[in-house]
N, C-alpha and C positions, 0 to 999 in steps of 0.2 A: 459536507455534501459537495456533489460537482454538480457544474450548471445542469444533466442531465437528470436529476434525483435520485443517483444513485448515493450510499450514503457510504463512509469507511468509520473504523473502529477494532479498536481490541476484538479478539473470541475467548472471551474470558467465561472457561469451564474447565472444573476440577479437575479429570484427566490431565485434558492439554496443558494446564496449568502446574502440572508436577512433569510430564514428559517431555514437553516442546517448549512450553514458556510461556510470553504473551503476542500471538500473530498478528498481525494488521488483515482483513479481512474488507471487500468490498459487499453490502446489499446492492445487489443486481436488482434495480426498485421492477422492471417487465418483467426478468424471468423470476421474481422472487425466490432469490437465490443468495448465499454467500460464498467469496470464492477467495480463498488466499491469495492475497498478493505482495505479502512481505511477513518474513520471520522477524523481525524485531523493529524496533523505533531508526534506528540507523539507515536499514535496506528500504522501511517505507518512504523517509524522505528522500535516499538516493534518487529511487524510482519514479517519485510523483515529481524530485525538480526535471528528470530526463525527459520523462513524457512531455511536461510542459514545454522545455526546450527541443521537444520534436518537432513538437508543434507552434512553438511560436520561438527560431533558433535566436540567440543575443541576449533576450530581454534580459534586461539588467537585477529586475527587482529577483529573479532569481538567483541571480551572483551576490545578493544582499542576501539572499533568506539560508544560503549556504552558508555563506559568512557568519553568520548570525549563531544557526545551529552548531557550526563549529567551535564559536568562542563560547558557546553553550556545555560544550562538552560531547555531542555528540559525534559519535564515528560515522562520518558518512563512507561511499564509495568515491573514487573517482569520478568526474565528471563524467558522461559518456560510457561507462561502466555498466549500466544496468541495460536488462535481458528487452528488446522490444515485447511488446504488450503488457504493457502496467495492468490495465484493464478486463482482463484478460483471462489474470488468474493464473496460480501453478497449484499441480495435482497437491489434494490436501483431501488423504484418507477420515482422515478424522472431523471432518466438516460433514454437518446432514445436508444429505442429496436433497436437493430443490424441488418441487416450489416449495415454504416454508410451511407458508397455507394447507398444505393440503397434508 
């Protein structure tokens, strides 16, 4: 979760789970909503250290948590690489139209 209550996670369903894979999706906790924000485990940390260092540029413990993920194995982007609005969201057909509730 981010300090706002919005929460992030897999959208793990059968479909997309055989077409697309496994996406990273944001619950938008106001508009009760989910919104893609990264195609695989790699693009979401990209994105979540960028935004971070958008927002707060230097901080160290992000040059650690890349580090980390990298001797981890995963493929990240270039630093500075990823698309402004983490939060945001990109077009994702295959995600139900919001609010969840209703």
């Amino acid at each position: 979760m981010d300090g706002a209550g919005n929460a992030f996670g897999f959208y793990v369903e059968p479909k997309v789970l055989r077409t697309i894979g496994m996406p990273w999706v944001l619950w938008d906790h106001e508009e009760d909503a989910l919104l893609h924000v990264a195609d695989d485990t790699g693009e979401f940390f990209s994105r979540l250290l960028d935004a971070h260092l958008q927002w707060k540029p230097d901080d160290p413990s992000a040059r650690r948590v890349r580090e980390v993920l990298t001797e981890l194995g995963l493929q990240l982007g270039a630093p500075g690489s990823s698309p402004p609005g983490f939060r945001d969201g990109k077009p994702a057909a295959w995600l139900p139209a919001g609010p969840l509730s209703h």
